[in-house]
N, C-alpha and C positions, 0 to 999 in steps of 0.2 A: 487717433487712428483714422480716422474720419478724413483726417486731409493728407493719409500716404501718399497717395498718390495724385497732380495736380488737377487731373479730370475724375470728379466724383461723380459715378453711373446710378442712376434712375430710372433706367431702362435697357433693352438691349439695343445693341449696333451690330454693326459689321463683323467686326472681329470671333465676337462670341456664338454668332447665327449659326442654329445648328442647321441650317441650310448650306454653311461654306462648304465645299470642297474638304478643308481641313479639317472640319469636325465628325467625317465619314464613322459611322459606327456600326457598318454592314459586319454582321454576323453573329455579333454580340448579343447576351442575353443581358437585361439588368433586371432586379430586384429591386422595388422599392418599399422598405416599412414605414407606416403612415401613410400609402401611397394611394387610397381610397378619393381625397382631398388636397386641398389646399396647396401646398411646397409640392409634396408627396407627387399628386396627381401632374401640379405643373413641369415636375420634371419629368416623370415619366413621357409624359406628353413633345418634352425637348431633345428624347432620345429616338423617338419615336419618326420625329421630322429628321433624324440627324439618319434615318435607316437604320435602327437599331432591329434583328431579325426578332425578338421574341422581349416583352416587357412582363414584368411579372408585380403585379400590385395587392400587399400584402398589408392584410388589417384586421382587426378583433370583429368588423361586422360585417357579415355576409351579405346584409342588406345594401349599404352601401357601395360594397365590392362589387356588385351584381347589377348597380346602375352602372357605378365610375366605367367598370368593364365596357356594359353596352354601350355608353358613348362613345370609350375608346374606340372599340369596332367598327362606331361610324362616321368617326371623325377621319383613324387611320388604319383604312382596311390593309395596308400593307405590311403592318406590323403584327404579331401574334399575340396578343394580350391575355390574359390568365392572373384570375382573382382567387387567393387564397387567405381564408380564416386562418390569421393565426396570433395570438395574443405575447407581443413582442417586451412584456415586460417580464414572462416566464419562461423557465430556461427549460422546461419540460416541452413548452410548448413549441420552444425556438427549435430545441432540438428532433422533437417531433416535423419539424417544418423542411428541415434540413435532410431528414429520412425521406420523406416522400422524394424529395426535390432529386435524391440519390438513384432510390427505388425506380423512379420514372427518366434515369439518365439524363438529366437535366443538368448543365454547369453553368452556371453562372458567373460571366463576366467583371459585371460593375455591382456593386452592393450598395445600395443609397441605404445608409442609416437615418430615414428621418422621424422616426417614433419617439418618443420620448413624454419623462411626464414635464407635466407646466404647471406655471401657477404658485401660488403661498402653501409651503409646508409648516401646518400650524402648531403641530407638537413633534415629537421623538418618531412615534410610529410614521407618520408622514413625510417625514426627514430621508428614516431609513427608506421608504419606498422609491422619494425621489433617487437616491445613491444606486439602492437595488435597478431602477428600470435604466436610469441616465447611464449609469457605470457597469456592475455586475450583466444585466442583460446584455450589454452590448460588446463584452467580454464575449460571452458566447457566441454572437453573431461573429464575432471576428474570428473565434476559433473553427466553427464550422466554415465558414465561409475559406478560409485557408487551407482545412484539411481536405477540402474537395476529392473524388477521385477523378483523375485530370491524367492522359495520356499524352497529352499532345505539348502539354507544360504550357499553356500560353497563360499571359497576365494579365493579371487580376487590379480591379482598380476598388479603392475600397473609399466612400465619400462621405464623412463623418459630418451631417448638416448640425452644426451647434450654434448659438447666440454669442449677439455682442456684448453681452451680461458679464462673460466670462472677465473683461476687462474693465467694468463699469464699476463707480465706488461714487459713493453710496449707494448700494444697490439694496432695495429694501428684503426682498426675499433671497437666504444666507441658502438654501435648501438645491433652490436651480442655479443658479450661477457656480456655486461651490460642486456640484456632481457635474455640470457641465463643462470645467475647467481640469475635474480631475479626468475623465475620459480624454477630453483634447488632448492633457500633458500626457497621457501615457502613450497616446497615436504618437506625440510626437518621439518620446523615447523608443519607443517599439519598431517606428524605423529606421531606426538608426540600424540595426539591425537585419535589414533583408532589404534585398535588393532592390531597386526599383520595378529594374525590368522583371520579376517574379512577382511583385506587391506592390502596387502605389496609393498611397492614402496620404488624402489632402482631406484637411477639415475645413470647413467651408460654411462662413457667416452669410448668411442668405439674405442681408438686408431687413431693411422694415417693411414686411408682405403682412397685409391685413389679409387674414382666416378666422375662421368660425370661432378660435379658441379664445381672440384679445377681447380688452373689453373698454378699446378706445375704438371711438366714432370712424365710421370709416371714410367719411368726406372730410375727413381732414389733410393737409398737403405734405402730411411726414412722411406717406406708404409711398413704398418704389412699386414700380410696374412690377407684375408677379413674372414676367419673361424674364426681368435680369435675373434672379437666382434659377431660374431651369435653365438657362442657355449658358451659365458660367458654369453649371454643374456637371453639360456634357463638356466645355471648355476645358475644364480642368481633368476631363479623363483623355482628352488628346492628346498629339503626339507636342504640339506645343508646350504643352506644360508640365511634361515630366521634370525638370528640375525643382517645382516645388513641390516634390515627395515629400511629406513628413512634416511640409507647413502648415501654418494658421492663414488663411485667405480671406479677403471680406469681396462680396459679390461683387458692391460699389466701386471697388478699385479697379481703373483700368488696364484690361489687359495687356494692352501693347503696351505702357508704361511698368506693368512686370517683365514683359519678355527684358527690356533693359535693363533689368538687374541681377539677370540669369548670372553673371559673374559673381555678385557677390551673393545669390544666395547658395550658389553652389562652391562656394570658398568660406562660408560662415557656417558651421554649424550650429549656430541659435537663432540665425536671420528669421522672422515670423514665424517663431515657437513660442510655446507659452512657457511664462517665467517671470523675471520681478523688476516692477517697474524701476526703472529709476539706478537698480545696478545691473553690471555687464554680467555675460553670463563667461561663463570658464569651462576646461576641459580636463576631463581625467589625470592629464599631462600637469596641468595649472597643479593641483593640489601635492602638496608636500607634508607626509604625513611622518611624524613622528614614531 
């Protein structure tokens, strides 16, 4: 997957800058969970430069919410920044999240999913929590995030940040990659289902961005600049790349080498969804049942 496309990205350019013209995100609010740090913070950070009117960065510590925040203010006082505690692995808490968000007329635009747990699930109980936060939480976030009360009907972009684990073998930890694979596959079934211009969700492999969480050396020459996954994240909520609704995306691929295949991913219903290596995928139509 690594060589889809014949320019493999390491950073941002042109295309993706959320400085272009085309990547305008005046008015829009976004949400980002995990967004304290790391992915999280650098994306907010890309929507922020793209004119995004209001960023909402969403994390289990108030503490670091309450620096990330102050920075953000004075990095980009043009944007409305708001840090909210809220622990994205429970659905008491999501949904508590989503009240407030109501309560205080707030809609939210773009949803960055990028909370998640990591790491070696060592027994059953740490198995099921990976499932629970990776899958289960983020059920919820989709469901509220959908139900919105919205009079004006405008669309919603929903940006599933998941790992290139999902396709890797041998992959030593069964825990993340297998919870991360099962949420990707259902984004991709679930749009099948609603319209683009109502809902757009693309999942989106962010590259190899060194955060506080890995526990490889960070002078080493495998990490991409932390800009290509924030600038391809507001990328893919542009007007450009609505035709890959419902796909699997990797940050590194280049863009203008997607836009030319707008035909066939909008003529293939399995083109970059997740699914199995090696056989074709088939269509309701395909199956002949006895």
């Amino acid at each position: 997957m690594a060589d889809f496309t014949k320019i493999y990205r390491r950073t941002t350019y042109p295309t993706i800058s959320p400085s272009a013209p085309s990547q305008d995100q005046s008015g829009r609010t976004v949400l980002v969970t995990g967004g304290s740090e790391g992915i999280g913070y650098g994306i907010a950070e890309a929507f922020a430069i793209a004119h995004a009117a209001t960023v909402i960065l969403v994390s289990r510590s108030q503490d670091k919410l309450d620096k990330a925040a102050a920075k953000f203010r004075s990095d980009h006082p043009q944007t409305k920044v708001q840090g909210l505690s809220s622990d994205s692995s429970d659905a008491s808490a999501i949904g508590a999240l989503w009240q407030k968000l109501a309560d205080d007329k707030v809609f939210v635009d773009v949803l960055v999913l990028n909370a998640g747990a990591i790491g070696e699930a060592k027994g059953l109980a740490e198995a099921i929590f990976f499932f629970n936060f990776n899958i289960i939480a983020n059920l919820h976030q989709l469901e509220h995030f959908q139900n919105q009360p919205d009079e004006s009907c405008r669309q919603k972009v929903l940006i599933n940040i998941t790992s290139a684990s999902v396709q890797c073998y041998n992959y030593p930890r069964a825990a993340y990659p297998g919870s991360k694979a099962g949420f990707a596959n259902y984004l991709c079934h679930v749009s099948e289902a609603i319209p683009e211009d109502k809902l757009r969700i693309i999942t989106l492999h962010p590259g190899a961005v060194y955060t506080a969480a890995v526990k490889i050396p960070k002078d080493l020459p495998i990490w991409d600049h932390p800009s290509l996954s924030a600038h391809m994240a507001v990328w893919v909520s542009g007007k450009e790349a609505a035709f890959l609704h419902g796909r699997f995306v990797w940050a590194n691929w280049d863009a203008d080498e997607l836009l030319t295949m707008k035909e066939r991913v909008l003529g293939d219903a399995a083109f970059l969804k997740v699914g199995v290596t090696g056989v074709g995928s088939f269509t309701t139509q395909d199956c002949k049942l006895n």
